[in-house]
N, C-alpha and C positions, 0 to 999 in steps of 0.2 A: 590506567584509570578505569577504575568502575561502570560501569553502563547505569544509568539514573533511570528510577521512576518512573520520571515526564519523558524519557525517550520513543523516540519514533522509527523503527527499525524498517527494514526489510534485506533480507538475507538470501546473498548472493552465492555462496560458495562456501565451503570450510573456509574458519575464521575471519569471511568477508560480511562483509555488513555493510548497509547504507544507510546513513544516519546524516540528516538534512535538518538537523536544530539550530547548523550555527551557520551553515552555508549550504551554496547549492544553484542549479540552477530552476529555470520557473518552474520545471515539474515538482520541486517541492512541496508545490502548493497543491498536485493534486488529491483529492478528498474518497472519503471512503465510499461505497456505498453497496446496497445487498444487491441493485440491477444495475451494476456500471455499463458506463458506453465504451470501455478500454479495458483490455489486460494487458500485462506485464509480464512479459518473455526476457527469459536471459539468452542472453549472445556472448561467443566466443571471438573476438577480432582480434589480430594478429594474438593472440595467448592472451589478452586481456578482456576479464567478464564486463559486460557489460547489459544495462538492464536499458529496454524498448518499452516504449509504451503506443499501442495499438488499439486503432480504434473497432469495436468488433458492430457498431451501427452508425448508422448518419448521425453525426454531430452538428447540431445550427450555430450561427453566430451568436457568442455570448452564453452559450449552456455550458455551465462546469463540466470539467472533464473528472472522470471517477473510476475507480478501479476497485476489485472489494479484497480488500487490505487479506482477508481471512488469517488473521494472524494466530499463532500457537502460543498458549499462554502454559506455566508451570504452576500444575497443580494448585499450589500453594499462594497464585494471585487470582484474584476477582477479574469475570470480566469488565472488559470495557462496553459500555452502551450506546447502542446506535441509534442515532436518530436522523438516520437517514427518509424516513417517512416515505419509501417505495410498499409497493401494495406486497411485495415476498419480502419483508424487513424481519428479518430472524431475532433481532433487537440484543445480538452484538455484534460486538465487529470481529471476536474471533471464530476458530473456524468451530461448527458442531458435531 
């Protein structure tokens, strides 16, 4: 099957990919932004990747959690726009 449009990726390894459209657990829902409070490290455990998500300042109760997606896009597509409204907002979400 083809990879879509509307798809949501992040890329773990040759041929791995994480794609959280149709399931997933609650970090699915975490959002993009230019000054996140978290990044996302890959981990090796027993031979299986696995992606962490870490908080790199104090997070309060009830602040979205965010990581900034920096995604690579091919030439040939538009970016995506960010409207994350942090004061270093690059105004997209891929990388520059």
């Amino acid at each position: 099957r083809g990879i879509k449009d509307d798809s949501y990726l992040m890329w773990a390894e040759k041929n791995v990919y994480i794609d959280a459209r149709q399931t997933g657990s609650v970090a699915r829902y975490i959002n993009h932004s230019c000054e996140p409070n978290c990044i996302a490290k890959k981990w090796i455990v027993n031979g299986i990747t696995r992606i962490g998500c870490f908080a790199v300042k104090d997070i309060t109760r009830g602040e979205e959690i965010t990581i900034d997606y920096r995604w690579n896009t091919c030439a040939s597509k538009q970016n995506t726009v960010c409207a994350c409204n942090t004061e270093s907002c690059r105004g997209t979400i891929q990388q520059l």
